[in-house]
C-alpha positions as a Markdown table, in Angstrom:
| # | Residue | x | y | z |
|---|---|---|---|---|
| 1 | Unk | -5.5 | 3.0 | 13.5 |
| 2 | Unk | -2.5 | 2.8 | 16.0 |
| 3 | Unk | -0.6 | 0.1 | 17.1 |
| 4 | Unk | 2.3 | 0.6 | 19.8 |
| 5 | Unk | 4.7 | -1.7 | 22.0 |
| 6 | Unk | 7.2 | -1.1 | 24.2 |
| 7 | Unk | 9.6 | 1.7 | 23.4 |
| 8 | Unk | 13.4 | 0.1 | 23.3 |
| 9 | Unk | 16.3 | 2.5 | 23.2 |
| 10 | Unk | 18.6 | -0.3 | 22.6 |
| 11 | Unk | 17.7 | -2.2 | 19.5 |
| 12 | Unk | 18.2 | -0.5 | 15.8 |
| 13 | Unk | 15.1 | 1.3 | 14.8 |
| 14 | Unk | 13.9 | 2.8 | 11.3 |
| 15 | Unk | 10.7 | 4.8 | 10.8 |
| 16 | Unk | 8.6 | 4.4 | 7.2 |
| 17 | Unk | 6.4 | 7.5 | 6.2 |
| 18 | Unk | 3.9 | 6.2 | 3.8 |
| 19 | Unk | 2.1 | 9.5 | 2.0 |
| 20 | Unk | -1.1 | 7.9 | 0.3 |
| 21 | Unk | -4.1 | 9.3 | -1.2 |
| 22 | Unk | -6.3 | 8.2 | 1.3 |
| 23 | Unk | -4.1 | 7.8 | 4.3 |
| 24 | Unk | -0.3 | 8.3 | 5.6 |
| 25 | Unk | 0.6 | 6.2 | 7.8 |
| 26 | Unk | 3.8 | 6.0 | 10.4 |
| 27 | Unk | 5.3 | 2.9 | 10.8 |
| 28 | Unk | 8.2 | 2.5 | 13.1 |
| 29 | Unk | 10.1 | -1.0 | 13.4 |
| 30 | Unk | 13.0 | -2.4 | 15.3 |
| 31 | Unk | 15.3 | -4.8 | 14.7 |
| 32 | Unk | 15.3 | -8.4 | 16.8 |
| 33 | Unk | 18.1 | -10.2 | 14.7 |
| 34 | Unk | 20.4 | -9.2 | 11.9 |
| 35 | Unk | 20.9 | -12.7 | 10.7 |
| 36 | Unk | 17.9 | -12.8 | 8.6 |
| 37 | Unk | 16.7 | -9.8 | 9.6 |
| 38 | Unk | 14.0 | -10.1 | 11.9 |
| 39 | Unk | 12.1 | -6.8 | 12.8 |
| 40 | Unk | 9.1 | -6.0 | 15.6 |
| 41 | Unk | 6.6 | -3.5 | 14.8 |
| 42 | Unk | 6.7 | -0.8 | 18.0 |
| 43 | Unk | 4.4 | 1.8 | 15.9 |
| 44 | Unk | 2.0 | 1.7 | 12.8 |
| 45 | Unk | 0.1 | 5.0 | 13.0 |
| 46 | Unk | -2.0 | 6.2 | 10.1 |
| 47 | Unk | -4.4 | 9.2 | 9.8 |
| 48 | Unk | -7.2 | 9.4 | 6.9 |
| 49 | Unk | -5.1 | 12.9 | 5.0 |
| 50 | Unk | -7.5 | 11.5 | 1.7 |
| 51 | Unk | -5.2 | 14.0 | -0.5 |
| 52 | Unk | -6.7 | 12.3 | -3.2 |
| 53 | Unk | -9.9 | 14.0 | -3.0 |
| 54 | Unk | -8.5 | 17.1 | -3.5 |
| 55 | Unk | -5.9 | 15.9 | -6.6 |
| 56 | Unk | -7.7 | 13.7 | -8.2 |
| 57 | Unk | -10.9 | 16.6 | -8.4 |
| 58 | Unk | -9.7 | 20.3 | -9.0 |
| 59 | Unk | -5.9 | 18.9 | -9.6 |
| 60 | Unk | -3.8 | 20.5 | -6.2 |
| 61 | Unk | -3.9 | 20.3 | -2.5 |
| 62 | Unk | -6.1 | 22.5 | -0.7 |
| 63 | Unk | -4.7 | 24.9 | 1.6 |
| 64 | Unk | -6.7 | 23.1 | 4.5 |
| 65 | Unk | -4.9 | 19.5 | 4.0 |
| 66 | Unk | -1.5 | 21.6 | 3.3 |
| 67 | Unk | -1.7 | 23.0 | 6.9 |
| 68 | Unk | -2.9 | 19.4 | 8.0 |
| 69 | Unk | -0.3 | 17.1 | 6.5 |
| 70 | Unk | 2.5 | 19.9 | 8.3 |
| 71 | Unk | 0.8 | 19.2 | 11.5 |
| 72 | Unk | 1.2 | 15.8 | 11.1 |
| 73 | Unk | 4.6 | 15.8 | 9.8 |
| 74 | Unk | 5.6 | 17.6 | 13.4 |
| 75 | Unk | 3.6 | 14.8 | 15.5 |
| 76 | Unk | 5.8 | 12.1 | 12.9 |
| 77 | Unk | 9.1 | 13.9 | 14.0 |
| 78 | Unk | 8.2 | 14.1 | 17.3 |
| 79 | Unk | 7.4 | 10.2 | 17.8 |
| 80 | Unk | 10.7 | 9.1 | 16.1 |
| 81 | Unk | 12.4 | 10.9 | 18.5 |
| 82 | Unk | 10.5 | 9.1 | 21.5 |
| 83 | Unk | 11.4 | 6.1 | 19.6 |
| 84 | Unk | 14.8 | 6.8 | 18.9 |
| 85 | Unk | 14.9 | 6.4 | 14.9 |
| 86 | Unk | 18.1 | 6.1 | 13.8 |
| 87 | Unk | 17.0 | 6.8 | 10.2 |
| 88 | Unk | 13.2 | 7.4 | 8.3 |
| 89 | Unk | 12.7 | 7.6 | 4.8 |
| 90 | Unk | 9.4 | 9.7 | 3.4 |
| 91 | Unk | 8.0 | 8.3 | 0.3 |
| 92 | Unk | 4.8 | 10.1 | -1.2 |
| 93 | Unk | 2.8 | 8.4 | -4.0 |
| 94 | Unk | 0.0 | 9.1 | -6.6 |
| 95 | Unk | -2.1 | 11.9 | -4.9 |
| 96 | Unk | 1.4 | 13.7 | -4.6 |
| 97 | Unk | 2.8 | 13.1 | -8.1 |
| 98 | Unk | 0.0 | 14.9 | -9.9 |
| 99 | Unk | -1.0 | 17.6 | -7.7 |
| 100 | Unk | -0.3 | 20.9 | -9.2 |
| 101 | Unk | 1.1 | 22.0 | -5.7 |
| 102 | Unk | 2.9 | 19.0 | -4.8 |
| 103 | Unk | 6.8 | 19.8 | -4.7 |
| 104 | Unk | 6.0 | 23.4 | -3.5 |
| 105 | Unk | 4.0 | 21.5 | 0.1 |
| 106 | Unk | 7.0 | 19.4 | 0.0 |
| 107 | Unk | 9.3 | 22.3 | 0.4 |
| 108 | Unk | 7.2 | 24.0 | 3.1 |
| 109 | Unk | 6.8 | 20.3 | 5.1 |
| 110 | Unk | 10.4 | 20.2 | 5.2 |
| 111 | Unk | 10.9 | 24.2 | 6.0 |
| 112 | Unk | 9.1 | 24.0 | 8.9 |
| 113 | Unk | 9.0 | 20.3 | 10.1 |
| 114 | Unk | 12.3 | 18.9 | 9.0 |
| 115 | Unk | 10.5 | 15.9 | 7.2 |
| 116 | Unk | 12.5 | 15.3 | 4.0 |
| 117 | Unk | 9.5 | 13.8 | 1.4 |
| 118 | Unk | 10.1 | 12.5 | -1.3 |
| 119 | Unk | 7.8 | 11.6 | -4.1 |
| 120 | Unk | 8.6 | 8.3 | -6.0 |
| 121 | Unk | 6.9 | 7.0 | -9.5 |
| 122 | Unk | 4.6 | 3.9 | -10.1 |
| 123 | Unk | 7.8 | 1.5 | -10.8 |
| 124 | Unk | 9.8 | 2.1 | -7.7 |
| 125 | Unk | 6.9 | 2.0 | -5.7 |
| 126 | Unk | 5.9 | -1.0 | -6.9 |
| 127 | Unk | 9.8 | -2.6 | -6.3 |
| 128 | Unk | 9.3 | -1.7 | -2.8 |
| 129 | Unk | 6.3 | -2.9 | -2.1 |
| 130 | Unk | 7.4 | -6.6 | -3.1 |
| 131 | Unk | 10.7 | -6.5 | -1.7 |
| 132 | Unk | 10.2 | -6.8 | 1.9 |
| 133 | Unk | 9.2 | -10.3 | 0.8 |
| 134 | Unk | 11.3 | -11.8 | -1.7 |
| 135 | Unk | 13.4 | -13.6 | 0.7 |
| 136 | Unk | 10.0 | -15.9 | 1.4 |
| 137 | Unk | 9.4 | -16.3 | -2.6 |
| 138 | Unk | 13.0 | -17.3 | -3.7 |
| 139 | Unk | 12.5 | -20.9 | -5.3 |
| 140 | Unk | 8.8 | -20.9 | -4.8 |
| 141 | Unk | 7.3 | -22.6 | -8.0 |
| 142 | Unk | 4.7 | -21.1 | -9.5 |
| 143 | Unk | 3.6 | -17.8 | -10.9 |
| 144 | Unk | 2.7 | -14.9 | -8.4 |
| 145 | Unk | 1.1 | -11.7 | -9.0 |
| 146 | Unk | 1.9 | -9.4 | -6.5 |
| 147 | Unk | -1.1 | -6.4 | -6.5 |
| 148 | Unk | -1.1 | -3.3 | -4.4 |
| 149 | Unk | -4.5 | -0.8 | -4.7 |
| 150 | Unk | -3.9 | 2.2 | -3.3 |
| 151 | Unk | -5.8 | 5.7 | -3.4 |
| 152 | Unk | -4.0 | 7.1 | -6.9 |
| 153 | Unk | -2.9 | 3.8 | -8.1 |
| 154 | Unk | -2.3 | 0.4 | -8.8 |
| 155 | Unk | 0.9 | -1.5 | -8.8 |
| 156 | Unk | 1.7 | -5.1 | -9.9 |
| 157 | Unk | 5.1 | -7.2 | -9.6 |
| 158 | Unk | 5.1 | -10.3 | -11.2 |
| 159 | Unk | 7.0 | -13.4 | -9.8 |
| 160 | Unk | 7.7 | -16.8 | -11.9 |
| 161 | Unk | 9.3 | -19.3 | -10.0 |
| 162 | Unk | 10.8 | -16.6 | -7.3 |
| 163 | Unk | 12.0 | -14.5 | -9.9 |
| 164 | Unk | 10.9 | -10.8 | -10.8 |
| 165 | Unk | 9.7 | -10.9 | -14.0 |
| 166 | Unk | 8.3 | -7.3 | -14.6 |
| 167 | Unk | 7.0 | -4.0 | -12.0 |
| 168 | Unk | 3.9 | -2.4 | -13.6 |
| 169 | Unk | 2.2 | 1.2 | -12.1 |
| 170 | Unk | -1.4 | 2.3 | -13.4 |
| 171 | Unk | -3.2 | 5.3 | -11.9 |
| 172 | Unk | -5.6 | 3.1 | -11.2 |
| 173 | Unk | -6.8 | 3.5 | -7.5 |
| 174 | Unk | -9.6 | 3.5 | -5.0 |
| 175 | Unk | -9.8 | 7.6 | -4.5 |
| 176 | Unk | -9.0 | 8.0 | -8.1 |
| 177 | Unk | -12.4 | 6.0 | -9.1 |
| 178 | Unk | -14.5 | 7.5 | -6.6 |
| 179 | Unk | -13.4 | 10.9 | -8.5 |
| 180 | Unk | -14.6 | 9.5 | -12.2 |
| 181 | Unk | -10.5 | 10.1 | -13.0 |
| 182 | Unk | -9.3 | 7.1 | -14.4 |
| 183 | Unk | -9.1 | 7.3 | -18.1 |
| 184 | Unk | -10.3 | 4.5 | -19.7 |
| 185 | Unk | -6.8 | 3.9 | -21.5 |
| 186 | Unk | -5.9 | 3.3 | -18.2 |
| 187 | Unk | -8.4 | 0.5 | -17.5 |
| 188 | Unk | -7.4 | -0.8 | -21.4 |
| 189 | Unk | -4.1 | -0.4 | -20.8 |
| 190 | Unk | -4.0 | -2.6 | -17.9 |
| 191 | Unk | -6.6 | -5.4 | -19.3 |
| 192 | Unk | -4.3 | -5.2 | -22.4 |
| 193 | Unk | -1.3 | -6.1 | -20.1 |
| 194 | Unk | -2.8 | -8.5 | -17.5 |
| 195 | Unk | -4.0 | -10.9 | -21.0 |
| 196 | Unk | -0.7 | -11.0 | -22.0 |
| 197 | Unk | 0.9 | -12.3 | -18.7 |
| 198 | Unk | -1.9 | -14.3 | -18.5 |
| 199 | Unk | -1.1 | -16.1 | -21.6 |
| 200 | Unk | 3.1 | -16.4 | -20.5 |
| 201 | Unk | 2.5 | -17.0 | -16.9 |
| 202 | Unk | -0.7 | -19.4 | -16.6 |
| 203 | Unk | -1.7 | -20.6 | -13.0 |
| 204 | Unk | -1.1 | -17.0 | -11.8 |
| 205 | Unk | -2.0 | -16.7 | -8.0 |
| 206 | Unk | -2.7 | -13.1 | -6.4 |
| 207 | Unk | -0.6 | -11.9 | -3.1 |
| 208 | Unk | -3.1 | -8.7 | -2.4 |
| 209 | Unk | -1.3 | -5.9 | -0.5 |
| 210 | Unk | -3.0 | -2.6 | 1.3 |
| 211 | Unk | -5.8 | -1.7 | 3.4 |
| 212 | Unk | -8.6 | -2.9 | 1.3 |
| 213 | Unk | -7.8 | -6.4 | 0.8 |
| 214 | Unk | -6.8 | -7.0 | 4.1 |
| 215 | Unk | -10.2 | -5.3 | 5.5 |
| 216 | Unk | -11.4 | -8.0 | 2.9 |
| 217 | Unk | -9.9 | -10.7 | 4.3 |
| 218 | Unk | -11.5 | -10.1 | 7.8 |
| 219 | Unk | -15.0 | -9.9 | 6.4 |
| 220 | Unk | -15.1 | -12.9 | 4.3 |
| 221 | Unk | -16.9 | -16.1 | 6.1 |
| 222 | Unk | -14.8 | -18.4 | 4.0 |
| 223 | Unk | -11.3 | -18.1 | 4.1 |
| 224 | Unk | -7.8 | -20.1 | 4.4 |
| 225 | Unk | -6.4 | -19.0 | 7.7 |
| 226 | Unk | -4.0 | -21.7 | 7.5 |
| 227 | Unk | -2.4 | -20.3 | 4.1 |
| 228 | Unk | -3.4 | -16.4 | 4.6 |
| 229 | Unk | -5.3 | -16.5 | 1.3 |
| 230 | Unk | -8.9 | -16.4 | 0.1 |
| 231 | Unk | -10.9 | -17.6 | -2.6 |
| 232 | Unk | -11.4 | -14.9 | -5.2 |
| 233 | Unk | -15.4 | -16.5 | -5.3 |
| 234 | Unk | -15.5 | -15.3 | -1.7 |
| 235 | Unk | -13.9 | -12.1 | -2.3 |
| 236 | Unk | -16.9 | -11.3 | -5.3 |
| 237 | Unk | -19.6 | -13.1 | -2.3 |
| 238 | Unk | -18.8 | -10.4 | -0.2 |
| 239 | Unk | -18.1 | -7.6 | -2.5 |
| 240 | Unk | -21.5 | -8.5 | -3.9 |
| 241 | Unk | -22.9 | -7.6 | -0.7 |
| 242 | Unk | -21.1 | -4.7 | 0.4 |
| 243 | Unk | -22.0 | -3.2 | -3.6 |
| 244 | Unk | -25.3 | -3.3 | -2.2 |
| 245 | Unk | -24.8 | -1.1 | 0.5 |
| 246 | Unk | -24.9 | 2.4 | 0.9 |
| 247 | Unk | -22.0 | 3.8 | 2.4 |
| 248 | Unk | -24.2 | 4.8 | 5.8 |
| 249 | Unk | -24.9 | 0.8 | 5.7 |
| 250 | Unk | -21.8 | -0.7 | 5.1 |
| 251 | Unk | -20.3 | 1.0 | 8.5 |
| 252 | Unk | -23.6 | -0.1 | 10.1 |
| 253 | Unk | -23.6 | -3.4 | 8.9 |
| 254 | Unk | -20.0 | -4.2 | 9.2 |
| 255 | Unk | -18.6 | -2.0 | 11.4 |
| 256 | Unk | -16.6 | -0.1 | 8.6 |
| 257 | Unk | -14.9 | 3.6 | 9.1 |
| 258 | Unk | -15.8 | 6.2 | 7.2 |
| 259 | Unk | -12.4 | 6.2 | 5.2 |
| 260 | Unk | -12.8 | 2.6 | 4.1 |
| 261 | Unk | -16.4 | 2.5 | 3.6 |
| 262 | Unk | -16.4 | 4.3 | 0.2 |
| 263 | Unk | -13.2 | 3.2 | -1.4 |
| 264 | Unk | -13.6 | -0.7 | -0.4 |
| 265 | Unk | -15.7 | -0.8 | -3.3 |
| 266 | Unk | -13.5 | 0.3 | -5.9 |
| 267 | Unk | -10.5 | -1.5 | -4.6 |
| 268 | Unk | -12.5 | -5.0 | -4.7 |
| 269 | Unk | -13.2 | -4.1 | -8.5 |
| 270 | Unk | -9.6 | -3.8 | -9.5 |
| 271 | Unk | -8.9 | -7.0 | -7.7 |
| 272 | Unk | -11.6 | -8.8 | -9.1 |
| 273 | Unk | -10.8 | -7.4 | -12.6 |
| 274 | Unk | -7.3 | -8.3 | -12.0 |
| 275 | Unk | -8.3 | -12.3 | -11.0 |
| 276 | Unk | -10.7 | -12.3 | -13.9 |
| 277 | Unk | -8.3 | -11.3 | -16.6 |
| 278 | Unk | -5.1 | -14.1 | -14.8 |
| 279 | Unk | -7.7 | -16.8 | -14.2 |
| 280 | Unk | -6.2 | -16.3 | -10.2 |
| 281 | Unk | -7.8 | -18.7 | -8.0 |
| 282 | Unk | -6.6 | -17.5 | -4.7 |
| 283 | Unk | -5.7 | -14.2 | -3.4 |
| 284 | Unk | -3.2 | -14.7 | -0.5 |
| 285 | Unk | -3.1 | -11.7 | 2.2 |
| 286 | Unk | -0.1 | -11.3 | 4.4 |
| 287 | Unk | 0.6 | -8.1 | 5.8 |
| 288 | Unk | 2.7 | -6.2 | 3.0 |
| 289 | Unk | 2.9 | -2.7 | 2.0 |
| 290 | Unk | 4.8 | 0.6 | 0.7 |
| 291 | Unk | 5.7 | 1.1 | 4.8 |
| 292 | Unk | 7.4 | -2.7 | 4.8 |
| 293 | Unk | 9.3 | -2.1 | 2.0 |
| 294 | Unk | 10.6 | 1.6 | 3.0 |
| 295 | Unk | 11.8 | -0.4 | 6.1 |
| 296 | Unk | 13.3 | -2.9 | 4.0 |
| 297 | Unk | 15.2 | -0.8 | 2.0 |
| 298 | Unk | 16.4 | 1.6 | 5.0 |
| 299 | Unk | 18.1 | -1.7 | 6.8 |
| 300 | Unk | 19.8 | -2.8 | 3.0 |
| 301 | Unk | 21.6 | 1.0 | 2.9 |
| 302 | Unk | 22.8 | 0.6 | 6.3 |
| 303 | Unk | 23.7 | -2.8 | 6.0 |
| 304 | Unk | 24.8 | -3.2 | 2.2 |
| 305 | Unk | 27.6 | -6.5 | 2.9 |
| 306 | Unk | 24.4 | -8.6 | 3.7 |
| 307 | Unk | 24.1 | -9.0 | -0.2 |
| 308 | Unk | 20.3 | -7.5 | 0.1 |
C-alpha cells in the first residue's frame, strides 16, 4: 500500500519507520499548524517484510529478509530525502525483540544504510501507540480500551475518564499464532488481566488500532460511519464468515492480499476475546498506530514548551 501527496519543501516534516512482524511501513507527515498540531500525511508506504515468519519459527532472521529489510532501509533513506525529513525515528517491535540475530541486522542496517533502529519493549510501544490521540480523549467519560494487534504482539492502554490508567504488552499477535508460538500463559495471562479491569472499569469500549481491524471495518455491512466504530456482533458476523474460508477464498471472495489474508483471522480472535472478556459493545476504528505515535513523539522533542 502507498499513499503520496504533494512534496512541500517548506512545511516541517518527520518520517516514522514502523518495523513489524508482518509489515514495515514508512510514514512521512508534515506539519499544517503548530497550534494544535495539525499534520498531513505526504507518504505511508509499507512493504509485507513478515519477519515474523522467520522469528517466531526457527528463532532469527533469515539471511534472505536480512539482505531485504537493508534494501529497504536505502529506498526509506532515499525518500526522506525527496521529502525533506528534518528528523525520523526507527522503532522495531516483537519479530525484532526475540530474534536471535536481531541487534547484529541492526548494526549492519545502520553500517550500510544509515538507518539508526531501534528496538523498543511491549510498554513503550504501547504508550506510543495511544498518544497521538490523547488530546481527543482528555475529559471524555467513560472507560476506553485502547487494543493494538500486531504480528508478535498485542498491546492495551487503558483510559478512564481520559486518564491512563495502565499500558499492557502480550506476545500475543497475528504471525505469532499462525506459527503455534503463543504460550498459553500468555493467552491466561492476558484473560487473567482483561477480568480484572473488567471488574474496575465496567462499560469498557474498544478503540481497535492496526491493519486488521481497520481491513475489518471495511468489510463489515453494518457499521457506524458516523462514530468510526462497529458492533463487536458484526465484527464475529464477519469473522464467522471469513473463518470459513480458505485463505485462496478469502482473497477471492473479498478481494484480500495475500499478507492479510492469513493473519486477519487471528487478529479478529484476539479482538473478539478481548470484547468477550470487557463485555465491550463497540469497537471504534480511527486510523491509529505505532507510525502516529513515532510522529507524535518526534514533534514533542522538538517542540518540548508546548507542554506535550
Amino acid at each position: 500500500m502507498a499513499e503520496m501527496d504533494e512534496i512541500r519543501k517548506d512545511a516541517e516534516t518527520y518520517a516514522a519507520i514502523d518495523i513489524g512482524s508482518n509489515a514495515v511501513r514508512l510514514l512521512i507527515k508534515q506539519l499544517e499548524s503548530d497550534i494544535k498540531p495539525v499534520f498531513s500525511k505526504a507518504l505511508l508506504l509499507r512493504v509485507p517484510l513478515r519477519l515474523g515468519f522467520d522469528v517466531f519459527a526457527d528463532g532469527r532472521i533469515s539471511p534472505k529478509k536480512e539482505k531485504d529489510m537493508v534494501r529497504l532501509m536505502k529506498c526509506y533513506r532515499h525518500l526522506m530525502k525527496i521529502y525533506g525529513v528534518d528528523d525520523y525515528r526507527a522503532c522495531a517491535t516483537s519479530a525484532m525483540r526475540d530474534a536471535e540475530n536481531g541487534q547484529s541486522i541492526i548494526r549492519t542496517v545502520q553500517e550500510k544504510t544509515g538507518i539508526r533502529i531501534e528496538i523498543i519493549d511491549g510498554q513503550e510501544e504501547a504508550r506510543m501507540i495511544y498518544s497521538n490521540h490523547i488530546e481527543t480523549m482528555r475529559g471524555r467519560k467513560g472507560n476506553f480500551m485502547f487494543v493494538d494487534v500486531g504480528g508478535g504482539s498485542t498491546e492495551i492502554n487503558l483510559l478512564a475518564d481520559g486518564g491512563l490508567i495502565c499500558s499492557r504488552s502480550y506476545n500475543i499477535g497475528t504471525v505469532r499464532s499462525l506459527n503455534g508460538a503463543v504460550a498459553e500463559s500468555e493467552w491466561q495471562r492476558l484473560r487473567r488481566d482483561m477480568e480484572d479491569l473488567a471488574k474496575s472499569y465496567p462499560g469498557i469500549q474498544i478503540i481497535g488500532s492496526g491493519g486488521n481491524i481497520n481491513k475489518y471495518y471495511r468489510l463489515v455491512p453494518r457499521r457506524d460511519n458516523r462514530h468510526s466504530r462497529m458492533g463487536v456482533d458484526a465484527l464475529r458476523e464477519i469473522f464467522d464468515r471469513l473463518s470459513a474460508l480458505t485463505v485462496e477464498q478469502r482473497m477471492e471472495e473479498y478481494g484480500l492480499k495475500p499478507d492479510r489474508a492469513d493473519v486477519i483471522i487471528p487478529a479478529g480472535q484476539i479482538f473478539l476475546t478481548i470484547a468477550d472478556i470487557t463485555g465491550a459493545t463497540w469497537i471504534y476504528v480511527p486510523v491509529i498506530g505505532l507510525a502516529d505515535g513515532i510522529i507524535d513523539w518526534l514533534y514533542t522533542r522538538h517542540h518540548p514548551v508546548d507542554g506535550r
